[in-house]
C-alpha positions, -999 to 999 in steps of 0.1 A, spaced: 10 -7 165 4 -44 184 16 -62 158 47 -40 165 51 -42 199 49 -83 196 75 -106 202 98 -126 174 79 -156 187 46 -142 188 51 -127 154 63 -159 136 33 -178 153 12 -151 139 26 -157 102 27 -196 110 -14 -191 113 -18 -167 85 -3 -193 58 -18 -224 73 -55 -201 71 -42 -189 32 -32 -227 26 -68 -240 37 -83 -218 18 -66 -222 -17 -71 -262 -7 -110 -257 -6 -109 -232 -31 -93 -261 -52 -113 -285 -40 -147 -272 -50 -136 -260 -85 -125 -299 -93 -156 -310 -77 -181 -286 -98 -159 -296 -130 -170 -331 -122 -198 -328 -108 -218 -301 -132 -217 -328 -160 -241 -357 -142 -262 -332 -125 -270 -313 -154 -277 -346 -169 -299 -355 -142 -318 -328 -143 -322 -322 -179 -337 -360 -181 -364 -352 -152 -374 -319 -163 -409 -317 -181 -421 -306 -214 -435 -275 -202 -401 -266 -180 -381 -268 -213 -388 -238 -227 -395 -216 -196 -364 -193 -193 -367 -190 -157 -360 -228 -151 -324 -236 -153 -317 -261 -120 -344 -266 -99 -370 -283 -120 -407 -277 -114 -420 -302 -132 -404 -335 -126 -414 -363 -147 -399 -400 -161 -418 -393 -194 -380 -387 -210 -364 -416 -192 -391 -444 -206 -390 -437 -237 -351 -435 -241 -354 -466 -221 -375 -485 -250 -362 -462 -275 -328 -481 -266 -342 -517 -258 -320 -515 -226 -326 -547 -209 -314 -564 -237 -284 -539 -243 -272 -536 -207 -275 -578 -205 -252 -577 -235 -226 -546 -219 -228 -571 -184 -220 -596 -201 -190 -584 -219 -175 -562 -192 -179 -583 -161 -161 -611 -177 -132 -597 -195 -125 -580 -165 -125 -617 -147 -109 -633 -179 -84 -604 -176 -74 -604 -143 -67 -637 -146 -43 -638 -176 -24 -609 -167 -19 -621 -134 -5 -647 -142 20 -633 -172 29 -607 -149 38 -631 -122 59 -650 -147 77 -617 -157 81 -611 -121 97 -645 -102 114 -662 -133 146 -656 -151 148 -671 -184 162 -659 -222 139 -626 -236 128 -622 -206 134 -585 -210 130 -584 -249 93 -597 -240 83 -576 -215 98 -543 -236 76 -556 -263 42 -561 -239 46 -529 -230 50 -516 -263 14 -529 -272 1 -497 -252 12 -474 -275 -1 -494 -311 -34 -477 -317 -55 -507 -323 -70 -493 -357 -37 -508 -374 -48 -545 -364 -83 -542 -364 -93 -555 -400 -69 -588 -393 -84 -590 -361 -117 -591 -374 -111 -618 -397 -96 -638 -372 -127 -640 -355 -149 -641 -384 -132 -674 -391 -119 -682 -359 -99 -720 -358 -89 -734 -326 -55 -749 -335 -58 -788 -340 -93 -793 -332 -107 -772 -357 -87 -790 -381 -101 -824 -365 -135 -818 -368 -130 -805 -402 -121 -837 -414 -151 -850 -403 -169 -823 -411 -164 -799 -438 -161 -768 -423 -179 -771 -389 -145 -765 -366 -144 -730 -386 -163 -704 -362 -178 -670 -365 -172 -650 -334 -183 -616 -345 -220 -603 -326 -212 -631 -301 -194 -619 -264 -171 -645 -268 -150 -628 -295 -142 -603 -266 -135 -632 -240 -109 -646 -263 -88 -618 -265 -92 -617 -225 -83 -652 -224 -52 -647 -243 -40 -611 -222 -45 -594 -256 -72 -574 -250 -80 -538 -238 -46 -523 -218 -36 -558 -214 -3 -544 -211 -10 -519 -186 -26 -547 -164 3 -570 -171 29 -540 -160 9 -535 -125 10 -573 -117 45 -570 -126 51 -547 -105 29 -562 -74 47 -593 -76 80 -586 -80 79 -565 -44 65 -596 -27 95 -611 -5 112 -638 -17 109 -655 10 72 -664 8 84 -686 -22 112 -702 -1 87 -711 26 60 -723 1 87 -748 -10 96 -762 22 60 -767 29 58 -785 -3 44 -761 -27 55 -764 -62 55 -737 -83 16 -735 -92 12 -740 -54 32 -709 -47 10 -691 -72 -22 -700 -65 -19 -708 -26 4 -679 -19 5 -653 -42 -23 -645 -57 -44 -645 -22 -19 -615 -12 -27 -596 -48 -63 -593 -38 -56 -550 -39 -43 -553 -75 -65 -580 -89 -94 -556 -78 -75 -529 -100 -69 -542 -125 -106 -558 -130 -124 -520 -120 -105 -506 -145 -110 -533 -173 -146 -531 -165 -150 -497 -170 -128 -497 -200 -147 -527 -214 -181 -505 -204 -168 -474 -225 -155 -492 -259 -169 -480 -287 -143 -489 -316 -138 -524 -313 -170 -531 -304 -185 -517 -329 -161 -537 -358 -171 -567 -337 -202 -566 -327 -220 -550 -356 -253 -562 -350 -257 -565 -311 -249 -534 -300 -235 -524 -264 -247 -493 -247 -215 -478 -257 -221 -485 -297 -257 -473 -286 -253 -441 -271 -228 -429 -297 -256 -436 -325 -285 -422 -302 -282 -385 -316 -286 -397 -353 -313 -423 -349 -332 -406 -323 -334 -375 -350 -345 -398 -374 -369 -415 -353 -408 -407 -367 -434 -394 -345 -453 -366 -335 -423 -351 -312 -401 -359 -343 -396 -321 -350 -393 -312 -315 -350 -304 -313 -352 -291 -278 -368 -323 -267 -344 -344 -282 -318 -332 -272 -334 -337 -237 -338 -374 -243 -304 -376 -255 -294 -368 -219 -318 -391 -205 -300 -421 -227 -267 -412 -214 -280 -406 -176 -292 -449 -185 -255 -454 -196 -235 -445 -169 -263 -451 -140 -245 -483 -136 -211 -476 -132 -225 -448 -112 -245 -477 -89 -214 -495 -88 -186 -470 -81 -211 -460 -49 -212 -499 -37 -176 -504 -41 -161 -472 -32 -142 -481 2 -131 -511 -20 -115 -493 -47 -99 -467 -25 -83 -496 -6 -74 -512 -39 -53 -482 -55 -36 -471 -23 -28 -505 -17 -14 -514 -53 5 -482 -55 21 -487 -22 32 -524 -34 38 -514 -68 
């Protein structure tokens, strides 16, 4: 009867509140189902790798472990040889992504300020490399770099000496920096798009005034444009790194024998099954120090992401804004 009795103003405030308390609610409701989808993954993870032998098969342990204990985590951790493999991960990742960021940026600036004949026939053709699943080029690719020839000097030394200026890349890093050198490697053409589209919404005039001050056109580039893409040069090198982090296919064509924690961790099931000892027979375990060798893997990126958070925010809001 008072809701009745109120006024057409006090009755549309009323509603006004009712949605706006419905919409928060559906927001957080939203909200915490996302986070738990992401979330229950790496704490379920994180648990399972602390729990103790005697917690694993007590039915009334399921979160809160009683028992915690690194027993799991050191001997994935040999088990894995992980210094050595997350050196070799580093050293791959960290710099493609700089080797990367700096190819793309500059064939995406190139795209972006110049005219010239197929300009538009290349760049249809750059972006067409994202959809060519890299399985079809893979056994070429590989034999490129397990005879790799830099053009002219490998022929020079070869005079020389027979066969000397012919190199094989494959188990060494630098078959992946190559390919990062070149802006062929891993979603080169994604990276090349977003530079693309960074630079081509910077004002024209910053090139007109880097002229009069006497810039040529490197001096425009490197003293003008690329300290304003700081946003998507952060971008484009988290998301190369991470990719780079994850690869399993082509690192595992080439680099056959030096194995990244990505190649690792997709063996670890199978060799850690077949390893011998007196816990060999002991599934329930395993599978608990399975989790503990995927908890090492993406500890990292984990370490990182928290570091660099406010960084990466600014970076993709940034980028996206530009782009």
């Amino acid at each position: 009867m008072k809701l009745l009795n109120l006024s057409y103003h006090q009755k549309a405030k009323f509603k006004s509140k009712t949605i706006e308390v419905f919409s928060i609610i559906v927001r957080l409701l939203a909200l915490y189902a996302i986070s738990f989808t992401i979330l229950y993954p790496l704490i379920f993870m994180a648990v399972s790798a602390l729990r103790d032998r005697q917690d694993l098969y007590n039915p009334s342990v399921i979160w809160i472990t009683r028992n915690f204990t690194l027993d799991n985590i050191k001997y994935i951790f040999e088990f894995m040889n992980y210094p050595s493999t997350l050196t070799r991960t580093l050293l791959i990742s960290f710099f493609c992504g700089i080797f990367q960021v700096a190819s793309c940026a500059f064939v995406g600036y190139g795209f972006a300020r110049y005219k010239f004949k197929g300009k538009n026939i290349l760049f249809i053709l750059v972006i067409f490399t994202l959809i060519i699943p890299i399985q079809s080029y893979i056994t070429p690719l590989y034999l490129n770099f397990r005879n790799f020839n830099i053009p002219i000097i490998s022929q020079f030394i070869n005079i020389f000496i027979d066969g000397k200026g012919t190199l094989n890349l494959i188990n060494n890093p630098a078959a992946f920096w190559v390919q990062s050198i070149c802006a062929m490697d891993i979603r080169s053409g994604l990276f090349i798009f977003i530079f693309r589209q960074f630079f081509t919404n910077m004002p024209r005039e910053l090139d007109d005034a880097g002229s009069i001050d006497g810039c040529g056109h490197f001096g425009v580039y490197f003293r003008i444009m690329l300290p304003n893409a700081v946003s998507a040069m952060t971008t484009v090198f988290i998301f190369s790194f991470v990719w780079h982090w994850n690869d399993f296919f082509t690192t595992s064509v080439l680099s056959t024998n030096a194995n990244t924690l990505a190649t690792t961790l997709s063996s670890l099931r199978e060799t850690i099954f077949r390893a011998e000892g007196p816990d060999a027979s002991d599934l329930l375990l395993q599978q608990v120090r399975i989790q503990a060798g995927a908890l090492l893997c993406i500890l990292p990126l984990i370490i990182v992401f928290i570091i660099m958070q406010r960084y990466i925010t600014e970076s993709v809001e940034k980028t996206g804004i530009v782009g």
